[in-house]
C-alpha positions in Angstrom: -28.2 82.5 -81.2 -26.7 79.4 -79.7 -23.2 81.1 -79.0 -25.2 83.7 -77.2 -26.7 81.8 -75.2 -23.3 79.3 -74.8 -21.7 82.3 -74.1 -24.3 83.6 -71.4 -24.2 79.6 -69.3 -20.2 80.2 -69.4 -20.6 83.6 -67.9 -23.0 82.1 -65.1 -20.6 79.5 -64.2 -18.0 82.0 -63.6 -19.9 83.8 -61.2 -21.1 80.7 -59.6 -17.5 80.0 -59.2 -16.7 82.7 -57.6 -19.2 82.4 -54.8 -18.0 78.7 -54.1 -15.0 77.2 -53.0 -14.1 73.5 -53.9 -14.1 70.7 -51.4 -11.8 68.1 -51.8 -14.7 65.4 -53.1 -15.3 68.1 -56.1 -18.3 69.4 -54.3 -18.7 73.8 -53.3 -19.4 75.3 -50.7 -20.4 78.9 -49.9 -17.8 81.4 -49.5 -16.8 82.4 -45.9 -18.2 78.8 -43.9 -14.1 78.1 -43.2 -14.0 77.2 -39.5 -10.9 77.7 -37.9 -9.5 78.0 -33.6 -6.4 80.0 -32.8 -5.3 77.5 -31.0 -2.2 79.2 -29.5 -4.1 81.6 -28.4 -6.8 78.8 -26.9 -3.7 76.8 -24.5 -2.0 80.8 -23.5 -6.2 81.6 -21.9 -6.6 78.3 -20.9 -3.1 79.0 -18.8 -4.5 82.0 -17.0 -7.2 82.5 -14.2 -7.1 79.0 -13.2 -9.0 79.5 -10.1 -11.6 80.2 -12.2 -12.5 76.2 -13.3 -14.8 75.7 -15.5 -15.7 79.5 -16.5 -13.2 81.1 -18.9 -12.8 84.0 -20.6 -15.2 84.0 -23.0 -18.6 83.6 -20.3 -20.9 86.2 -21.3 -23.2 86.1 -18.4 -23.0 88.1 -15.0 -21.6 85.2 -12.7 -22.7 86.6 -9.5 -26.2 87.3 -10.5 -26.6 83.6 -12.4 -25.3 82.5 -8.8 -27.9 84.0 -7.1 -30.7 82.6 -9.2 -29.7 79.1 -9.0 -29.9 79.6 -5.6 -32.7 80.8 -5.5 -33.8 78.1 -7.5 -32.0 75.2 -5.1 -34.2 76.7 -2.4 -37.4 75.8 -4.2 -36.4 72.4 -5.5 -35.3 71.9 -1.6 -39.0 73.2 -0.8 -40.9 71.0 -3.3 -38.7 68.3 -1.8 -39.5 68.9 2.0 -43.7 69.6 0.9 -44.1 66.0 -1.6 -41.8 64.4 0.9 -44.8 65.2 3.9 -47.5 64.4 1.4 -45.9 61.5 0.7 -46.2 60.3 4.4 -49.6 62.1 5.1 -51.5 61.0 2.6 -54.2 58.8 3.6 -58.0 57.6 2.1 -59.2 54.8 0.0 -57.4 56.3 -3.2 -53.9 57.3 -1.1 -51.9 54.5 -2.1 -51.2 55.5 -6.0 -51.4 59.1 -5.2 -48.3 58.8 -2.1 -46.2 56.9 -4.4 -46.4 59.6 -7.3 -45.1 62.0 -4.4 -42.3 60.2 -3.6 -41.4 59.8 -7.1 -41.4 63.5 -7.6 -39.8 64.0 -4.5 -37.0 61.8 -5.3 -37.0 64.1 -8.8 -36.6 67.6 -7.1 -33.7 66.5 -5.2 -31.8 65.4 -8.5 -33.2 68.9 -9.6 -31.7 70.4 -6.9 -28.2 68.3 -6.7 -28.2 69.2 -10.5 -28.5 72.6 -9.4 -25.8 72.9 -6.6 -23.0 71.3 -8.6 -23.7 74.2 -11.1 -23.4 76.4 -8.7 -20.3 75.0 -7.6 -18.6 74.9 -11.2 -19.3 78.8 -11.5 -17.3 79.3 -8.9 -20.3 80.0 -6.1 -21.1 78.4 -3.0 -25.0 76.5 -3.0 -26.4 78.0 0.0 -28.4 75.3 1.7 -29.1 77.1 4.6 -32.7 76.3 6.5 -33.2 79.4 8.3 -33.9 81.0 5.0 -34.4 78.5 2.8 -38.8 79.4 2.8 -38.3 83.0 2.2 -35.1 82.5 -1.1 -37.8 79.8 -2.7 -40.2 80.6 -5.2 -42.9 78.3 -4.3 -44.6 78.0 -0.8 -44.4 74.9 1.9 -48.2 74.2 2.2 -49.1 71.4 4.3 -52.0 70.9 2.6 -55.4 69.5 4.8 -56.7 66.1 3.2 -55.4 64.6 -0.3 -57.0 66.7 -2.5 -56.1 69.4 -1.1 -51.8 67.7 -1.2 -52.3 67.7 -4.4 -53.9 71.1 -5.4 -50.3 72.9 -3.6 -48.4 70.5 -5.7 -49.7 71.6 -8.9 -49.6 75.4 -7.8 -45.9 74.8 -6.9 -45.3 73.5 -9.7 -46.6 75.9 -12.1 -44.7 78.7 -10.4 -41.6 76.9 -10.9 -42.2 76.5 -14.4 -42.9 79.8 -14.9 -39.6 80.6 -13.0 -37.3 78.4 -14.9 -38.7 80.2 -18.2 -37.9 83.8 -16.7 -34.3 82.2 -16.3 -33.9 80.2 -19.9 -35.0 83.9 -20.9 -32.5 85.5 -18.9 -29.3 83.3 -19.7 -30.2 83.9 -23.4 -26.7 82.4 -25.2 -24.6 84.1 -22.4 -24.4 80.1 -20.4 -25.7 77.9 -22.5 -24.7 75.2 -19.9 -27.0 76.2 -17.1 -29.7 77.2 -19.6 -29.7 73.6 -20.9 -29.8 71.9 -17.6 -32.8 74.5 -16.4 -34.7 73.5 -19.7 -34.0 70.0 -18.8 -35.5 70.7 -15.2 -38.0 72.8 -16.6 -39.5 69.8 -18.9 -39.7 67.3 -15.5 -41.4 70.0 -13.8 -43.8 70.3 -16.7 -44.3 66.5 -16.5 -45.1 66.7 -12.9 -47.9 69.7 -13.1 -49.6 67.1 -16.0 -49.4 64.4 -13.2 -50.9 66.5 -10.1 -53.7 67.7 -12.7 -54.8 64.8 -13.6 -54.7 63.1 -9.9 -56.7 66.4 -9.5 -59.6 65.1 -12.6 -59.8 62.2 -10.7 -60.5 63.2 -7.1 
């Protein structure tokens, strides 16, 4: 009975063996987790298509039409810019002080958003179009003036839900075809999240 079941451990280790490969501390690993870059093959891509900068052979996603979206999101950063930036400056009352500064603050946030932005753009090989004559109609959220503080604040939080719902339709889009731009939109997209808390809760206390 005990060489049966000697026998039968023995037999188990073999298998075992054979789904493991040694490490060289005496430790195994699953078969088939060997990493390994052709790197001949690497420096000849790297070689060819230079013009091409930072995207190389292997980017999944449809350049032209990631292009287009990041300008299309530039153009709303550059709105949300443009809109706290007069809100900042118009924003009067007894409670305007602490409310003018949080604009200018966000402000100051959507135009590291949107330098963020353009120097993506740039990198995959596009042109940021900053263009004012239609920079309005290529955003996704609106310039609202906006009547008395209350009111300032309200079209902030609106904007800033559409462009959190717009930088989730992108993250969506991109996928694992560029994870580059889809980390820097998540990035963008967690300030932007951040700043609809604030205006909500300058909204609670109005």
């Amino acid at each position: 009975m005990h060489t049966a079941k000697h026998a039968k451990h023995h037999a188990s280790q073999s298998v075992d063996t054979g789904k493991h490969a040694m490490t060289g501390n005496g430790h195994s690993k699953p078969a088939g987790e060997d990493f390994h870059i052709d790197v001949r093959a690497l420096r000849e891509r790297a070689r060819e298509h230079l013009d091409d900068g930072a995207v190389t052979e292997d980017y999944r996603a449809d350049r032209d039409a990631v292009v287009q979206m990041l300008n299309e999101a530039l153009a709303t950063e550059l709105v949300c810019v443009l809109r706290y930036k007069r809100h900042h400056f118009m924003a009067t009352g007894i409670h305007a002080e602490p409310v003018a500064a949080e604009f200018a603050e966000h402000a100051a946030q959507e135009q590291e958003h949107a330098d963020r932005i353009a120097a993506r753009i740039v990198q995959l090989g596009g042109e940021p179009d900053f263009s004012p004559d239609s920079l309005s109609s290529r955003s996704h959220a609106e310039y609202v003036p906006g009547q008395n503080l209350r009111d300032m604040i309200r079209e902030d939080l609106v904007a800033e839900r559409i462009a959190i719902e717009s930088y989730r339709e992108m993250i969506h889009y991109l996928g694992d075809r560029d994870t580059t731009t889809r980390r820097m939109l998540e990035e963008i997209l967690a300030v932007e999240e951040e700043h609809a808390d604030d205006m909500r809760d300058l909204l609670d206390r109005e």
